[in-house]
C-alpha positions in Angstrom: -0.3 -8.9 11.5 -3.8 -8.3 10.4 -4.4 -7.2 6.9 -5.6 -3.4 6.7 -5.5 -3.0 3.1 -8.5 -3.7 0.6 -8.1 -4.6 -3.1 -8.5 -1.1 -4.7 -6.0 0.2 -1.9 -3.9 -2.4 -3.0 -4.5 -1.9 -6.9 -3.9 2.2 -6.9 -0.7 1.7 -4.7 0.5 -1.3 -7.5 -0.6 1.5 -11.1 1.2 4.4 -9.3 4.6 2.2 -8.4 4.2 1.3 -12.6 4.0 4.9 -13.2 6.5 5.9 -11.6 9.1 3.1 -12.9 7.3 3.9 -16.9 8.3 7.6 -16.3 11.8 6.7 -15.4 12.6 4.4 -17.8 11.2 7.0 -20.3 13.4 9.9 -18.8 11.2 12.0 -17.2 12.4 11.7 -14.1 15.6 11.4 -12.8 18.9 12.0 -9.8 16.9 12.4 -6.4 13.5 12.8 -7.7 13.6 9.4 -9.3 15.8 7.9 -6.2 12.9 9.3 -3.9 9.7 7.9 -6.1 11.9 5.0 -6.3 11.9 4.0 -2.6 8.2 5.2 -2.3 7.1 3.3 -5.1 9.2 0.1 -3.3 7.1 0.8 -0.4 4.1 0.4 -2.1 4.8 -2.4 -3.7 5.9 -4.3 -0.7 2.6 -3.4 1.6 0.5 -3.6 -1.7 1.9 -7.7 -1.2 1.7 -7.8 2.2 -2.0 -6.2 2.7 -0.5 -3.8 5.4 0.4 -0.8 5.9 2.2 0.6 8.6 1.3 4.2 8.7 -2.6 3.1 8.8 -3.3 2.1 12.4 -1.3 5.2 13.4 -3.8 7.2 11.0 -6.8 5.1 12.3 -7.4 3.8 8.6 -8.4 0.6 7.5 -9.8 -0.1 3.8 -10.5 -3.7 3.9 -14.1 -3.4 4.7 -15.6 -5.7 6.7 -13.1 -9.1 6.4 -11.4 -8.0 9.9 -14.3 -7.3 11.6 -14.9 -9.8 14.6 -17.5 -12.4 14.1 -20.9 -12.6 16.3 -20.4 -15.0 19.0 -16.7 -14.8 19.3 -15.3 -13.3 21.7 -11.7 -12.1 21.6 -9.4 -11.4 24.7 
């Protein structure tokens, strides 16, 4: 699995998952809102880790910049 994800990718996804668990343990969200940020915010936590996201090749994104790119001289087949 090639990583697709670059550090501020990886950064925002990480400070909105805190937000979301902050603003439930403060109460200001709660029943299937919270449940629902909750799994998103699992989500984003768990690709954050891995580097990948699954949605991206299907969107055509990548944010890693040039790490993946293929190096002069090699050729892959």
């Amino acid at each position: 699995m090639t990583k697709n994800m670059g550090t501020v990718d990886r950064v925002i996804r990480i400070a909105a998952a805190v937000a979301v668990v902050a603003l439930y343990a403060v109460g200001q969200i709660s029943g299937t809102v919270a449940i629902i940020l909750g799994v998103i915010s699992a989500a984003f936590i768990l690709t954050s880790l891995i580097g990948f996201c699954p949605a991206y090749p299907i969107l055509g994104i990548n944010t890693c910049g040039k790490q993946n790119q293929q190096t002069p001289g090699i050729v892959k087949r």
